[in-house]
N, C-alpha and C positions, 0 to 999 in steps of 0.2 A: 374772446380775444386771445389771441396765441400769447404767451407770455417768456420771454427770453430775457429770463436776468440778467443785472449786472451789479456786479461787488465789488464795490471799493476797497483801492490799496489805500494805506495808508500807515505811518508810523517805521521802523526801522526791519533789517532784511527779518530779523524774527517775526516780525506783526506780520509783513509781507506773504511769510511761507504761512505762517494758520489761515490769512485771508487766502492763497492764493488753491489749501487744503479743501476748505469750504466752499470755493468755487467748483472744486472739481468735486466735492461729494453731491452739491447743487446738481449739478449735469449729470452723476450716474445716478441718483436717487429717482430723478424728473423726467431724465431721456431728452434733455431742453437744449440749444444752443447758451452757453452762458460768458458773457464776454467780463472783460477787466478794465475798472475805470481809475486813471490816473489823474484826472481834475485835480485834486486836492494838491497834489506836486506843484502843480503850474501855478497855483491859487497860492501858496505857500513861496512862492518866486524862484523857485526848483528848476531849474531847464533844462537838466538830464532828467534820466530813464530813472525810473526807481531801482535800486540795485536787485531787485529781484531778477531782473533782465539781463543782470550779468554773471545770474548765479544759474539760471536754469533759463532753456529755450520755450514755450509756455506754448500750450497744444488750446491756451482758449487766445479768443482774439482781444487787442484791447482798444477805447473807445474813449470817449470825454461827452460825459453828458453834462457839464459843468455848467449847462441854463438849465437844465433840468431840478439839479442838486438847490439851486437859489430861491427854487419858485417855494409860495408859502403850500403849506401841508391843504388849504382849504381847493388851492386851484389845480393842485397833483391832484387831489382827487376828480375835480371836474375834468379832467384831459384827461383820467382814466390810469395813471401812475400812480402808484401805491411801495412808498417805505416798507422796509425790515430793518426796525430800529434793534438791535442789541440787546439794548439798554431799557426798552419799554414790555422785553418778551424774550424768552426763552425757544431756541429753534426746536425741531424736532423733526422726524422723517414724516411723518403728520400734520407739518405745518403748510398751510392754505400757502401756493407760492407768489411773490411777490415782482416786482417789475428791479425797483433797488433794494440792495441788502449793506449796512451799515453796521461794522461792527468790529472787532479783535477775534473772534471765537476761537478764544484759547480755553475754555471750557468744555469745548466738544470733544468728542472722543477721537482719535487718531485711527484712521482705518488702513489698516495696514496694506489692503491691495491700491490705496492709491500712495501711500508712503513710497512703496516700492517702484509705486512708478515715476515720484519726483526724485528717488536715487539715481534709478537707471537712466535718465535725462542729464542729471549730472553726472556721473559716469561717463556719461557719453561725450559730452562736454570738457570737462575737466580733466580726461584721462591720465593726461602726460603730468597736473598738478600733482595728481593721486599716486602716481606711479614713486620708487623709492631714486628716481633722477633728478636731485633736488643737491641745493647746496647742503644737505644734512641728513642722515637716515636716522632710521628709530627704532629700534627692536620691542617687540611685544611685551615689553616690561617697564617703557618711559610712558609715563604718566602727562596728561595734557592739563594745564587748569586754566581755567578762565575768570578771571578778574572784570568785575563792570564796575567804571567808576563814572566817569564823563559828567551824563546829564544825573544822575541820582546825587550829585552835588550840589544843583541847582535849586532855587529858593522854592519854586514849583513843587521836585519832588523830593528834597531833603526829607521832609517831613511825610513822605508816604513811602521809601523805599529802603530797601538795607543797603548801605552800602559795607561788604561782609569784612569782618576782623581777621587779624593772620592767624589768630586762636582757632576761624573755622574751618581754613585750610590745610592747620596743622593735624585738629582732632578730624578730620577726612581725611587726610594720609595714612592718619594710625588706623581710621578704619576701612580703608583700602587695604594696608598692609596685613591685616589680618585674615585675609583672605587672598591675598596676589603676592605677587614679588614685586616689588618696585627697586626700576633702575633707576634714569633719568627722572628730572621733572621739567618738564619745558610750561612759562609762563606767558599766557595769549592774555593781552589787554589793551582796553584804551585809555589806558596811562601805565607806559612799562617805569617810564621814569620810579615812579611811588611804589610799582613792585618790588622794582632792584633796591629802593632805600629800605622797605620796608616787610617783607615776603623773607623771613632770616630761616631755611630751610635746613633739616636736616642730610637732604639727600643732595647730589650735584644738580644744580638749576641752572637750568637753561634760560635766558629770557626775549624772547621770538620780538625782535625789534625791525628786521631788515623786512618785511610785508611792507608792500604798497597801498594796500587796501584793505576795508573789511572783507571782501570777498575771497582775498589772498591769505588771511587768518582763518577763515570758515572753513574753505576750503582742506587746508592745512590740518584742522581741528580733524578732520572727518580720519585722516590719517594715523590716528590712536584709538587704542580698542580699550584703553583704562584712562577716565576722565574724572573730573573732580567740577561739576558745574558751578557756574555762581546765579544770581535770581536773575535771570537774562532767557528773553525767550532766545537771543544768537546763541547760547551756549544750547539751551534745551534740543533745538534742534539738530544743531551739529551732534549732540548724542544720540536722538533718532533716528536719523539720517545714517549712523555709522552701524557697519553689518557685522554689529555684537550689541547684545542686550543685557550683558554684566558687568561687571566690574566699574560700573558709573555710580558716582555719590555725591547725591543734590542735595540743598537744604533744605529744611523743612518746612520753609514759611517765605514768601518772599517780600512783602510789606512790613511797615511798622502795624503794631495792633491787629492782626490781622491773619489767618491762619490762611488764607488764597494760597493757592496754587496749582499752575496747570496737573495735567491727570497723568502722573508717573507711572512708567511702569513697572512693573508689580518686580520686577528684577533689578531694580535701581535699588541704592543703599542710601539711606534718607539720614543724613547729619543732625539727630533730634535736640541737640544742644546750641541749635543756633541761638535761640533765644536769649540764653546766658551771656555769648559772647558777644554776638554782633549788635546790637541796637543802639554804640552808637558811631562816629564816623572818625575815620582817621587821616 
């Protein structure tokens, strides 16, 4: 039986782009048609696009197999449908291929020739966002930082995420500065209010409030080549995404308890003192 996967979106434009990675490693690994299922949106009372769709034009097709997802595990397998639970297994280029794939796979490894092919999409897309004809330019020296505040305040995941101290953005400046110049610092968040009260910088700050959207921040984000990430898969990717691989510096840890974290690359500058500062919330 020919088998043409399909991998669910789900979660925010960060969970998005690793699901929408791992579709397309799916397809060059297999040589498979592999489509994109958005059920979970519609089922969540969602009646837009997932914002994936406004960040990048998508070269797989997408589908709802949302009777499919409902049925129990016992009669998927009588009709011959078979899960890729995440969560029950570990992928692999070795792994038996599946009908659904279910999962975040922010643990997989980033392969850079399809990286490059979700830039140059965006790129293509985005040109005139990217270009410096914008209410504001940026010289190679203004630093970008990203604050996640929103739902990691939430009773859910207060207790399983950092939301980070100004202490970790200050000791990441100093170790940015030790290696770069920094001019500007422009502040990208979802909540600039609590930055501006609270973010007391030494350098001139900027605080990026007039975006429309998250994808008019992300976008924006990709526009600096010296970043200062927070535990946000939207920040992680806006620094892989962006066509320099130094001068970024993520934390070390992005949960309480918990040393997780996607797979950095070896050129990033890892902030080993988050521990001290951030664990608890402001």
């Amino acid at each position: 039986m020919l088998i043409n996967p399909v991998v669910y979106l789900h979660g925010g434009l960060g969970n998005q782009l690793f699901q929408y990675h791992f579709a397309l490693v799916l397809k060059s690994q297999h040589n498979v048609k592999v489509s994109l299922d958005t059920s979970i949106y519609k089922t969540l009372l969602e009646t837009r696009k997932p914002s994936l769709f406004k960040l990048i034009s998508p070269e797989l097709s997408v589908e709802d197999s949302n009777v499919i997802r409902f049925l129990g595990n016992k009669i998927q397998n009588k009709i011959g449908y078979h899960y890729f639970l995440e969560t029950d297994q570990t992928y692999t280029s070795k792994s038996k291929l599946k009908h659904f794939y279910y999962g975040y796979w922010q643990s997989q490894y980033i392969q850079n020739n399809i990286l490059k092919k979700i830039r140059a999409n965006i790129l293509e897309i985005h040109l005139d966002s990217l270009s410096q004809k914008k209410n504001y330019n940026i010289s190679p020296e203004d630093v970008a930082i990203h604050v996640r505040r929103g739902d990691y305040l939430s009773k859910k995941n207060r207790n399983i995420y950092q939301c980070l101290s100004e202490n970790y953005y200050k000791d990441s400046l100093q170790l940015l500065q030790n290696v770069a110049d920094i001019n500007r610092v422009f502040v990208f968040s979802d909540d600039v209010n609590w930055c501006r009260e609270n973010l007391r910088l030494k350098y001139e700050t900027v605080f990026v409030d007039w975006n429309a959207n998250e994808i008019d921040d992300f976008v924006d984000l990709l526009r600096f080549r010296r970043k200062i990430l927070s535990n946000s898969t939207f920040s992680f990717w806006s620094a892989l995404l962006t066509n320099c691989s130094e001068n970024i510096v993520v934390p070390h840890s992005w949960k309480k308890n918990d040393d997780w974290r996607p797979k950095y690359l070896q050129s990033w500058i890892v902030s080993k003192d988050l521990s001290q500062n951030a664990h608890h919330y402001l």
